[in-house]
N, C-alpha and C positions, 0 to 999 in steps of 0.2 A: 350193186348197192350194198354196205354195209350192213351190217343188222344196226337196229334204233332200239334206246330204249325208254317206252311209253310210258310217263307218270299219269295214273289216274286216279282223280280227285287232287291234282296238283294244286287248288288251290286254298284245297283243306287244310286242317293243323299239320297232318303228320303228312299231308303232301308236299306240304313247305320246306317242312326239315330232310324230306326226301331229295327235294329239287336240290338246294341249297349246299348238301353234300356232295350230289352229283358235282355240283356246277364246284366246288372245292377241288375234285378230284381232277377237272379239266374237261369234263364230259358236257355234251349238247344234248341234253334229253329233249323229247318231245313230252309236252304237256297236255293234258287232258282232263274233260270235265263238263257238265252238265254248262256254264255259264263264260258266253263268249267276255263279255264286261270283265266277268273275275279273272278268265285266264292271260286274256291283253294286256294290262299293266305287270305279272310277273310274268311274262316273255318277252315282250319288246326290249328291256334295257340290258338283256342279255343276246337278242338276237334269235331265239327259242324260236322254232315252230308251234303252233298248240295247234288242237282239235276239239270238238266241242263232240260230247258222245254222254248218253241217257241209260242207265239200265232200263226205264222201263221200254225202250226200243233197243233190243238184244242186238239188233243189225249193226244199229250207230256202235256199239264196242265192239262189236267184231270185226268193225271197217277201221277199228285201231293197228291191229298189229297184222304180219304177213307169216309165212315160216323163216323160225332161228331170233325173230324181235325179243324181246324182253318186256313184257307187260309185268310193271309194278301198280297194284290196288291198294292205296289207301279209301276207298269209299265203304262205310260201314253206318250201322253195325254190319254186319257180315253177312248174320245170319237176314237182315232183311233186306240188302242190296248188293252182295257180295259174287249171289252166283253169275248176274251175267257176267263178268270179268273174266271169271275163272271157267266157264263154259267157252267164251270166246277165245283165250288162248289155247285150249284145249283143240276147238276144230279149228285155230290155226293152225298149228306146228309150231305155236310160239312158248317159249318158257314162263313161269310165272312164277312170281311171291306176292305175298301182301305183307298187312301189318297185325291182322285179324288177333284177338285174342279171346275167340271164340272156341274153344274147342269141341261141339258139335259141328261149326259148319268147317272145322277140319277133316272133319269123318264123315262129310259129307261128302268134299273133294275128292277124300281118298276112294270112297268107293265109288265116285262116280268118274273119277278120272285119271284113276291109275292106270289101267291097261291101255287108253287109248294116246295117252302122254308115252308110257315104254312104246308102243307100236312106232311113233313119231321121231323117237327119239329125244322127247324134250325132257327136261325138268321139271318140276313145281315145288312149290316150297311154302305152304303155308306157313302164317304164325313166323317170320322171322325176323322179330323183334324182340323188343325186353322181355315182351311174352314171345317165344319161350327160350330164347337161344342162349344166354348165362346158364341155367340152369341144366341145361340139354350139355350145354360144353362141361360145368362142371361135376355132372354125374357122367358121362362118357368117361371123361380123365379118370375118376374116379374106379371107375369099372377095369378099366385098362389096368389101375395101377395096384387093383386089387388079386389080380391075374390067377384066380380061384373060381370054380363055381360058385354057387350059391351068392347069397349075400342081400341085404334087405338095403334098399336104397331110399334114403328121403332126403329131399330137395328144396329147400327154403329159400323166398325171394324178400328181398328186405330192402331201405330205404338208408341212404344217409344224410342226417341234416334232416329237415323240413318240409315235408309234401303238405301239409295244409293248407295252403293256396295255389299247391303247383298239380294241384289232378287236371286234366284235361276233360271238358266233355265226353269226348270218343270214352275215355277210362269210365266213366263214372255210367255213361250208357251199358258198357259191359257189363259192370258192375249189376245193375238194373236187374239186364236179362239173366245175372247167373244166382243172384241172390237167393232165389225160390226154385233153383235147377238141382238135383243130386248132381254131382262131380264124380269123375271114374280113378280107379288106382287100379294099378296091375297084382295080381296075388295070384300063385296057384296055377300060373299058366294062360289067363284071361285076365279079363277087365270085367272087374265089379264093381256095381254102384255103390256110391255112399253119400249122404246126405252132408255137402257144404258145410264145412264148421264144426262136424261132429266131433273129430278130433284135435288136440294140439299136442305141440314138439319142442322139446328147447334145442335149440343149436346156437354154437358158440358165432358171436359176430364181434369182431375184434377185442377178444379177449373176453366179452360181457356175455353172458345168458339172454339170450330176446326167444319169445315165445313165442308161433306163431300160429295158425290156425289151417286145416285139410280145406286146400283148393283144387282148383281146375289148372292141368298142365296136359299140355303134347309130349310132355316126357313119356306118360305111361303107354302111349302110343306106341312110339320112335325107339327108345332104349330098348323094350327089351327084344327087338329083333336086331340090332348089332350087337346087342349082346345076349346071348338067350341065354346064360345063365345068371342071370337076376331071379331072386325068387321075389319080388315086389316092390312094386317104383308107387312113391307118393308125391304128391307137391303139395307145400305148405306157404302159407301168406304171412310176413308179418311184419309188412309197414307197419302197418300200427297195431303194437303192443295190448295197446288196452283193448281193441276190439278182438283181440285173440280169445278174452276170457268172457266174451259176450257176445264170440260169434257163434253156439250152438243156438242157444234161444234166439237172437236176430235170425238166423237162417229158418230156426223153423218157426216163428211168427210171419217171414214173407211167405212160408209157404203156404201157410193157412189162408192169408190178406189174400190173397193172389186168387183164390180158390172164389172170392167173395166177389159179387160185380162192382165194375171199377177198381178191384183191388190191383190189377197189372199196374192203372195210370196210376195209384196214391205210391208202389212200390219204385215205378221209373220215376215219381217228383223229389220222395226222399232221397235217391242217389241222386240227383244234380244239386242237390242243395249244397250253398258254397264251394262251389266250383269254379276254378280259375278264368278270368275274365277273356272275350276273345277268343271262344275255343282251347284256348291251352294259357302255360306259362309261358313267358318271353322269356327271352336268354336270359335277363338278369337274374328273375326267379329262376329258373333252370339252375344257374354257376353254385344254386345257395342247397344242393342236394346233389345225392352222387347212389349210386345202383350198387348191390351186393348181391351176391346168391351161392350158397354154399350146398355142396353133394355131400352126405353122409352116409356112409356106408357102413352098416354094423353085420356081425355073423350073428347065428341062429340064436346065441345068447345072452344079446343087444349090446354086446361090445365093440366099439365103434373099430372097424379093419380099416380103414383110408376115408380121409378129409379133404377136399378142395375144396377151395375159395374164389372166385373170381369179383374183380370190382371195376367199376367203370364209369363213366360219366352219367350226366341224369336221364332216369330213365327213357325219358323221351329224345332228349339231344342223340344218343345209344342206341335207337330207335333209326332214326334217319340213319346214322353213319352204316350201322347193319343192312341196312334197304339197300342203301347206295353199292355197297361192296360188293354185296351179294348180286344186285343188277349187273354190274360190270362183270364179276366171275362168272355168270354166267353166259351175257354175249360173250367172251372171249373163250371160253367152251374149258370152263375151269373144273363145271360139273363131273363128278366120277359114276354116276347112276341117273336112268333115266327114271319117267313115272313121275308118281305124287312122295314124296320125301321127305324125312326131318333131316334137320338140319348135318347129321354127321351123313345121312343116309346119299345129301346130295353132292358133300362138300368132300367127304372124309373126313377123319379126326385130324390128320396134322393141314390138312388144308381151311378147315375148320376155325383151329384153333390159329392160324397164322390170319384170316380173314377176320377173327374177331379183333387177334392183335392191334390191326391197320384201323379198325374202327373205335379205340380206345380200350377196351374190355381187354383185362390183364389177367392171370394167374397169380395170385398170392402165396 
């Protein structure tokens, strides 16, 4: 029997747009997910198999996949339902990605499923979506084309057109949990904390100045082991401009709230407020915003050595087509490394960048 590959949470936002691709590409995925009722209507008029599977019964997902399957997670957030998935392809032998835009519970994965994923010979791949693979692609490029040691690298994710009704629940729950969290950069050799927001950056985004504020990325993870001469990877947010210059104080007011009882639930209700209806944006909203993220790279005396650009369709639509791809490269054994992975770690950089090709995301 061939290898299959298992959408779960298929009948979630971003497991729709996951299906959806698949099913674009010519693929038969299997679907998956807590609720027979939800996943019956999106199977049957495709023909789909589904399966009904619970994190809190770790058994039902691990009766998902076999060895060589392809287990794709969209069930999140992550960090509170994400490990059975990612445990379950692990004592499979099965490969895995999600959509996670968590970066603790990527450093969760990594340490708790590196060795026995290489022993297997699988892959994993958290994080590969909008978070974090633009940015991963265009700071790798950037690295390459810089073909020097050293070099300070920061990495900005940015919006085109309009998100104000097109956040997603899943995003805005992230959001939630990272608000009151310090985020890590690489400097020095390691990974040091820093407090969300403390800092901002301008980088150039089509010609204009947008300013953006120190977030959470799997870049500083991933980069500087393909490239160990990086002397420091950041990532910076800046969909939206204004909150650049009001995201120190917001970050450190949830930290305080947070500390306060009740203060977690007042800080998760401020991030869903006006949040797009239905779990996410529909295509129409989607067509009316498009995804950017540019890699800078300056020497020791902040003069920028090498620029890339990459843009692509809306963050979310970008999202699926990256799931999709990535699923299929890897049943068909596209992966170049086994283990827990970033994205060039499992693809390589020209494989990489040819798989973001197929999924919209260009190089400018």
């Amino acid at each position: 029997m061939s290898a299959k590959i298992v959408v779960f949470g298929a009948s979630g936002y971003t497991g729709r747009l996951a299906v959806s691709s698949l099913l674009a590409r010519g693929e038969q995925p299997v679907l998956a997910g807590r609720s027979e009722n939800s996943l019956r209507p999106l199977a049957e008029p495709h023909g789909l198999q589904y399966l009904t599977a619970d994190v809190s019964e770790p058994a039902t997902v691990r009766a998902l996949v076999e060895p060589g399957d392809v287990l794709l997670s969209t069930v999140g957030p992550f960090n509170r339902y994400g490990y059975a998935a990612a445990a379950a392809a692990a004592d499979a032998g099965a490969h895995y990605l999600d959509s996670t835009g968590e970066v603790d519970f990527v450093q969760r994965v990594q340490q708790e499923f590196t060795a026995r994923a290489a022993d297997s010979g699988t892959t994993m791949v958290p994080a590969f979506g909008y978070d974090y693979v633009p940015g991963t692609l265009a700071g790798a490029l950037a690295a390459k084309a810089a073909g020097t040691p050293g070099g300070h690298l920061r990495i900005g994710y940015f919006a085109l057109g309009s998100l104000r009704r097109g956040i997603s629940g899943g995003t805005r729950a992230t959001l939630a949990e990272a608000l009151a969290r310090p985020t890590s950069v690489y400097a020095g050799g390691s990974l040091r904390s820093r407090r969300m927001g403390s800092e901002t950056y301008k980088f150039k985004v089509q010609n204009q100045a947008r300013r953006a504020f120190l977030a959470m990325g799997t870049e500083v993870f991933f980069l500087p082991d393909s490239y160990p001469g990086l002397s420091s990877v950041e990532v910076y947010n800046g969909w939206f401009p204004g909150l650049s210059r009001v995201a120190g104080p917001l970050t450190r007011a949830a930290a305080a709230l947070e500390r306060l009882p009740g203060g977690r639930k007042a800080v998760a209700k401020f991030a869903s407020m006006g949040g797009a209806p239905g779990g996410g944006p529909d295509e129409q909203e989607r067509s009316r915003s498009g995804s950017y993220a540019v890699a800078n790279l300056s020497d020791s005396r902040g003069y920028t050595v090498v620029e890339v650009h990459v843009q692509g369709p809306n963050v979310y639509t970008l999202t699926g087509e990256l799931l999709a791809e990535a699923a299929v490269a890897l049943r068909d054994g596209r992966a170049v490394s086994a283990g827990v992975q970033g994205p060039v770690g499992a693809f390589g950089l020209d494989g990489l960048t040819a798989l973001c090709a197929r999924a919209g995301l260009r190089v400018i």
